[in-house]
DRENDO-1510 file (C-alpha; in Angstrom, 1 decimal, always signed):
<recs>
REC; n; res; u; v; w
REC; 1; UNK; +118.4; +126.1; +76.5 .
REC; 2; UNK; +115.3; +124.4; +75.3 .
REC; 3; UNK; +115.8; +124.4; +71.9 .
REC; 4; UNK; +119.1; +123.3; +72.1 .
REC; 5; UNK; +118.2; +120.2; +74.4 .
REC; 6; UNK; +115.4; +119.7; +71.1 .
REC; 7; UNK; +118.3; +120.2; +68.8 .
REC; 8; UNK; +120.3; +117.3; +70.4 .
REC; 9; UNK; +117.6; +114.9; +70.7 .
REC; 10; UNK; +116.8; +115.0; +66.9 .
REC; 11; UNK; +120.5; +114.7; +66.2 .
REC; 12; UNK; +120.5; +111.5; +68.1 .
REC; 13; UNK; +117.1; +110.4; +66.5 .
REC; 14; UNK; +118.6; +109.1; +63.5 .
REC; 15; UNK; +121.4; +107.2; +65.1 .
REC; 16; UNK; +118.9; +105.7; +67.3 .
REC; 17; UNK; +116.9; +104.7; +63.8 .
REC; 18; UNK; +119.8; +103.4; +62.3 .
REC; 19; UNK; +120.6; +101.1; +65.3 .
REC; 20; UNK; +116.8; +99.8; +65.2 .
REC; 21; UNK; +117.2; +99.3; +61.4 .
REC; 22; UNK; +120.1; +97.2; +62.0 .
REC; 23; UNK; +118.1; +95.3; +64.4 .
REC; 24; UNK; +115.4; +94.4; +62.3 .
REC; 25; UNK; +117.7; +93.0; +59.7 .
REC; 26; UNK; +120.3; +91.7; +61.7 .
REC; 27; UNK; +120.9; +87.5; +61.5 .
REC; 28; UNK; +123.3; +87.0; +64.2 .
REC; 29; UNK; +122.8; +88.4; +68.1 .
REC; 30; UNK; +121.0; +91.4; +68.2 .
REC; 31; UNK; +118.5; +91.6; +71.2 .
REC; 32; UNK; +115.9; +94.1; +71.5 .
REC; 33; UNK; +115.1; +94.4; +75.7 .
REC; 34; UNK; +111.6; +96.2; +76.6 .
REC; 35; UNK; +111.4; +96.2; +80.9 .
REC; 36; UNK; +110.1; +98.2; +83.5 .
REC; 37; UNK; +112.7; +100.3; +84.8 .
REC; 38; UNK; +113.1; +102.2; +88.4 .
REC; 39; UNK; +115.4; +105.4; +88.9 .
REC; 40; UNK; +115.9; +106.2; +91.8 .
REC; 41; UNK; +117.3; +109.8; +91.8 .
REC; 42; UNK; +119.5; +110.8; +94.9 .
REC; 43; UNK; +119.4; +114.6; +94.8 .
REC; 44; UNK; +118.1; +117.0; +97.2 .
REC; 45; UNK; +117.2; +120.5; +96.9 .
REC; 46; UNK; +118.4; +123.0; +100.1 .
REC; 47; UNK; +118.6; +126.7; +98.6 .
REC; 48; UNK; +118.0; +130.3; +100.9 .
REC; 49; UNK; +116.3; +132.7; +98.6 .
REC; 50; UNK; +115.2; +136.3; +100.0 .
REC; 51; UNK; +111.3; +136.2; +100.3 .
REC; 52; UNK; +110.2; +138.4; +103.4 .
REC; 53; UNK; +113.9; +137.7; +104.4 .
REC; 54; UNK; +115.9; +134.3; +104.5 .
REC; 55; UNK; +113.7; +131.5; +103.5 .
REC; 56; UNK; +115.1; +128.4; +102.8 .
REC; 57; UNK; +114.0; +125.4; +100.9 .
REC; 58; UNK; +114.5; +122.1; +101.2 .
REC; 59; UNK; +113.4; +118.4; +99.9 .
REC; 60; UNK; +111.9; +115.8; +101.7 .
REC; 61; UNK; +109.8; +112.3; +100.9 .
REC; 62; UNK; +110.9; +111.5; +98.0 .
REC; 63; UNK; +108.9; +109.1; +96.0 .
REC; 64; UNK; +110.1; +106.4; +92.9 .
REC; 65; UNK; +107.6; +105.8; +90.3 .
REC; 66; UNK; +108.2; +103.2; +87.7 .
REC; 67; UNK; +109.2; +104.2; +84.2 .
REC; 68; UNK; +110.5; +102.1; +81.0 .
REC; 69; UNK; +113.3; +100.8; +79.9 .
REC; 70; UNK; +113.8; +100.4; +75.7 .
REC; 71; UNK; +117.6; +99.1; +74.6 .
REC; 72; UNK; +118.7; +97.5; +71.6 .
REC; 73; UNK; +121.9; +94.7; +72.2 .
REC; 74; UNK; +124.1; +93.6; +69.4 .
REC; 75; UNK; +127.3; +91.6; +69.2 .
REC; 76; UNK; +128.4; +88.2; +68.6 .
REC; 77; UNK; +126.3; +85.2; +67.4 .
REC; 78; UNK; +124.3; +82.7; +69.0 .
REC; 79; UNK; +126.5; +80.4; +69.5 .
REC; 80; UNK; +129.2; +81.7; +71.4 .
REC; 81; UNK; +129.5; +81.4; +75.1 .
REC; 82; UNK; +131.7; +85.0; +75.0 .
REC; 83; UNK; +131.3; +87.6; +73.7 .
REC; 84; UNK; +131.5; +91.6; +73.9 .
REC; 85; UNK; +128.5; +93.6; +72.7 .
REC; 86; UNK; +127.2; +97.3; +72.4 .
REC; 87; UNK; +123.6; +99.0; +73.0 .
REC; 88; UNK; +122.2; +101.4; +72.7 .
REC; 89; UNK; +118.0; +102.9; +73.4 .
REC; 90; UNK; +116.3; +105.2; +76.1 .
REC; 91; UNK; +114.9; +105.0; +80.0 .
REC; 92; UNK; +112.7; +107.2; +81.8 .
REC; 93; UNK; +111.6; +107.5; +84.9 .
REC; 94; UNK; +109.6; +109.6; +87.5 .
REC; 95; UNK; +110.3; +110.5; +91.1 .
REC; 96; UNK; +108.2; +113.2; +93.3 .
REC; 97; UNK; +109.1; +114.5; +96.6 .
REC; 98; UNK; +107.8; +117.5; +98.9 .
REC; 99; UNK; +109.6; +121.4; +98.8 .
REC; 100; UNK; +109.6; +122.5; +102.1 .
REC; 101; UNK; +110.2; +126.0; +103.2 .
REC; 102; UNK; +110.6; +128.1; +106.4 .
REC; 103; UNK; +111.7; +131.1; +107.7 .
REC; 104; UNK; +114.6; +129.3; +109.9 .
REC; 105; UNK; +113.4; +129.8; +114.0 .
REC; 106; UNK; +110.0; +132.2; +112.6 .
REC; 107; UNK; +107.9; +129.9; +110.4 .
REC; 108; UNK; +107.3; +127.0; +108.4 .
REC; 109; UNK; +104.4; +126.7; +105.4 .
REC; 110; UNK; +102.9; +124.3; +103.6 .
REC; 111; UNK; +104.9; +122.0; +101.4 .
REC; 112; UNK; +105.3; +122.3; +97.8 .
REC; 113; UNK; +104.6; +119.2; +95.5 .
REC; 114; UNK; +107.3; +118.9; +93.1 .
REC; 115; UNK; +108.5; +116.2; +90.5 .
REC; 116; UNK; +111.7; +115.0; +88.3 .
REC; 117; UNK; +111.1; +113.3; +85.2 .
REC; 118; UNK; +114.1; +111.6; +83.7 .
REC; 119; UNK; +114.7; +111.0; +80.2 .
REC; 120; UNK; +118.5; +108.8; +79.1 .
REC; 121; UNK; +119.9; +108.2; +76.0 .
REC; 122; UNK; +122.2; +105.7; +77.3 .
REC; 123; UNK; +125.0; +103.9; +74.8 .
REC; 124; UNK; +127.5; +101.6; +76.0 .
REC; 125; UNK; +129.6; +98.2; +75.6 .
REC; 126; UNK; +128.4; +94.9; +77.5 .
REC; 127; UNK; +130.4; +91.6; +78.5 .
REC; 128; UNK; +128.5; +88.6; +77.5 .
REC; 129; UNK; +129.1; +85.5; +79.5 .
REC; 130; UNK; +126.7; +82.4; +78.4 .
REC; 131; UNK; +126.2; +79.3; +80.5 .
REC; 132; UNK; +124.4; +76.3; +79.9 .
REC; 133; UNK; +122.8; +78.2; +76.7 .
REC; 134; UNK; +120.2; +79.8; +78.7 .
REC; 135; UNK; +121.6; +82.0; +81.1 .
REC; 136; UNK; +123.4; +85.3; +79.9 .
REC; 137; UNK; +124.7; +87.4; +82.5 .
REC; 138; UNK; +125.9; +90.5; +81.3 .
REC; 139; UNK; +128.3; +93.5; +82.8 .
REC; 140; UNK; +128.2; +97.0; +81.4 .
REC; 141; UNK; +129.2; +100.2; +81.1 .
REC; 142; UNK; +127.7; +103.2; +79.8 .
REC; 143; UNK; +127.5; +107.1; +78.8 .
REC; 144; UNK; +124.3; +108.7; +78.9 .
REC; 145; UNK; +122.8; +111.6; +78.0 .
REC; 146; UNK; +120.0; +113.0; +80.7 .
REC; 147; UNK; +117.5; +115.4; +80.8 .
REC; 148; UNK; +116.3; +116.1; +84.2 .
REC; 149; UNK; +112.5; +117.9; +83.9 .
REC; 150; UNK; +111.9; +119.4; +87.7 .
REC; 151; UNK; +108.1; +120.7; +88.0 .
REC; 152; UNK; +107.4; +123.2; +91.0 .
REC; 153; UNK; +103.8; +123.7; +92.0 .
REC; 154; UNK; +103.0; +126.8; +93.4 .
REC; 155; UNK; +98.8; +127.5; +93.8 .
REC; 156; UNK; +97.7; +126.6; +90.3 .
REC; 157; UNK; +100.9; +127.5; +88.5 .
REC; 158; UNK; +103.9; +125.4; +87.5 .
REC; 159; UNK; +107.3; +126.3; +87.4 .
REC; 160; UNK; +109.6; +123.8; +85.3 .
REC; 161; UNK; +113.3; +123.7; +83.9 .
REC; 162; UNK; +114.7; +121.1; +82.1 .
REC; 163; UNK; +118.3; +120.6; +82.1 .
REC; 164; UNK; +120.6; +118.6; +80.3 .
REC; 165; UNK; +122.9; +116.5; +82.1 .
REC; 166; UNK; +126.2; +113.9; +81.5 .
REC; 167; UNK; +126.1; +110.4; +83.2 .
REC; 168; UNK; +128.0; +107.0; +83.6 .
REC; 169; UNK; +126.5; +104.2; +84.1 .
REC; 170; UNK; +127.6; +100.2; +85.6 .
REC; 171; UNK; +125.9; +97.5; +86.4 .
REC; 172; UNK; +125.1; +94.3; +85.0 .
REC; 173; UNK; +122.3; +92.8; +83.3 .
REC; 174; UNK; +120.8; +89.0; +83.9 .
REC; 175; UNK; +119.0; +87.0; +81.5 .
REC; 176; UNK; +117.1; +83.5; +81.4 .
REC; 177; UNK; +115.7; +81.8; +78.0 .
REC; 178; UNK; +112.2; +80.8; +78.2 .
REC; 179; UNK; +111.2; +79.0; +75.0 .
REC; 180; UNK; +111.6; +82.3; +72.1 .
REC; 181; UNK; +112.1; +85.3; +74.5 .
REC; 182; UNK; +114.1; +86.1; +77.5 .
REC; 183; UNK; +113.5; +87.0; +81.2 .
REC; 184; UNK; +115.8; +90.0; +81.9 .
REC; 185; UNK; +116.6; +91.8; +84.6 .
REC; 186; UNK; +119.8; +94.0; +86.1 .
REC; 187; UNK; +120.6; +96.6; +88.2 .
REC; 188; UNK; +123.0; +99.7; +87.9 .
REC; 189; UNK; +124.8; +102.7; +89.4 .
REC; 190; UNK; +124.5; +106.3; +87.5 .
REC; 191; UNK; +127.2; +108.9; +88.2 .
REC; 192; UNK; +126.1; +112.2; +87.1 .
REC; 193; UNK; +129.2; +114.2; +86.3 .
REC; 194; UNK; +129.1; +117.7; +88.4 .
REC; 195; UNK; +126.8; +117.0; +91.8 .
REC; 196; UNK; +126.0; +121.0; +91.6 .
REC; 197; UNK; +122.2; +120.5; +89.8 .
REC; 198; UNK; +120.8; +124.4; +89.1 .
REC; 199; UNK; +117.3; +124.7; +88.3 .
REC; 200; UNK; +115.8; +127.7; +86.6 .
REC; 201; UNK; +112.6; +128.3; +87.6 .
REC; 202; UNK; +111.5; +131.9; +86.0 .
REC; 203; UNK; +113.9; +134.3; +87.8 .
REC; 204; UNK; +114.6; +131.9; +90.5 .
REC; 205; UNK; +117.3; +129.4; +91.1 .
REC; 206; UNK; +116.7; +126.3; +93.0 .
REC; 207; UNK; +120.0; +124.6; +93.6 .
REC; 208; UNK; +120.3; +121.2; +94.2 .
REC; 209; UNK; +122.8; +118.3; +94.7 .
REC; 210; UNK; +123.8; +114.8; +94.0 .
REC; 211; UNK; +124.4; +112.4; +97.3 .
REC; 212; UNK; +126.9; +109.7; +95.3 .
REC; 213; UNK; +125.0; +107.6; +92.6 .
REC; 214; UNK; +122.1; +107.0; +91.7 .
REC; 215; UNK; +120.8; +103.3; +92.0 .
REC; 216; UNK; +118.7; +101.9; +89.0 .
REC; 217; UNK; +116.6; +98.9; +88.8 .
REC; 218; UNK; +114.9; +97.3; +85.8 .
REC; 219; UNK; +113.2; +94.0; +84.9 .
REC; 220; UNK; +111.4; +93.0; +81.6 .
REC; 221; UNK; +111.7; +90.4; +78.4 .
REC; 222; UNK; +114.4; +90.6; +75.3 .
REC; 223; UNK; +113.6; +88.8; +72.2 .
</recs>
């Protein structure tokens, strides 16, 4: 599973090159955004495993950190007031939340500390309304491919599974000119196709699930 999740990323590499080249040399729209970007993953963990009988686990206090946000905008030129464009770039993110477990009606233990790091290739098409030639509020929609790294700490051993993932993305993206760069911000719903999340951690499975999507937050400059 590993190597082909490697295998993927380096096949998207050299698009992702080839859209920064374009960038660079581009003479008519193309935006580059660099922001600060919050995930905030709605999925919960509740699996039974058989350990001194029926133990369950289950997911509790979750916990955003805030991760970054790197997208590339083209489309258009500067001076229309319209205009639909296309991006493309990468987001991550990091959330951490406690693994309980119990012995339902015997006992409970100690929590678990456990994280999800999130890592997008998102690419998408935006709709570009100008106003006033300073404000640029943007609507999008997006694919992305997500890789969803879950650690498990157990003593002074990790446990960790990486799998790759299929999302949509829609939100909408505000920006104001302030002399050569741009303030941006925007907000957005992810919808991770198939809710049923199974982690493989060594021989044992920790299943989890989506609860709707997943809001996401990010603000930054484009220049």
């Amino acid at each position: 599973m590993r190597r082909r999740l490697i295998l993927i990323l380096f096949l998207m590499l050299p698009l992702l090159a080839t859209v920064v080249d374009d960038a660079e040399g581009a003479s008519d729209n193309t935006r580059i955004l660099l922001a600060v970007d919050v995930f905030d993953l709605k999925l919960d963990f509740d699996t039974t495993l058989d350990i001194l009988g029926d133990t369950r686990f289950f997911s509790s206090r979750h916990t955003n950190y805030a991760g970054g946000r790197f997208m590339v905008h083209g489309g258009g030129t500067p001076e229309k007031s319209f205009f639909i464009g296309h991006f493309m770039g990468f987001v991550w993110g990091r959330s951490s939340f406690l693994m309980n477990w119990e012995i339902p009606g015997l006992q409970s233990f100690e929590p678990l500390d456990s994280t999800i790091s999130t890592f997008s290739i998102p690419f998408g098409l935006d709709v570009n309304l100008v106003m006033g030639g300073f404000l640029t509020i943007s609507p999008y929609a997006s694919a992305k491919m997500m890789w969803l790294h879950m650690k498990l700490e157990i003593g002074d051993e990790d446990f960790t599974d990486t799998p790759l993932k299929l999302g949509f993305d829609l939100g909408c993206k505000v920006s104001v000119k302030v002399g050569g760069v741009s303030i941006a911000g925007g907000a957005g719903l992810t919808h991770i196709l198939n809710e049923d999340i199974d982690f493989e951690l060594d021989d044992v499975t920790m299943n989890s699930r989506t609860s709707g999507s997943s809001p996401e937050y990010f603000l930054g400059v484009e220049f």
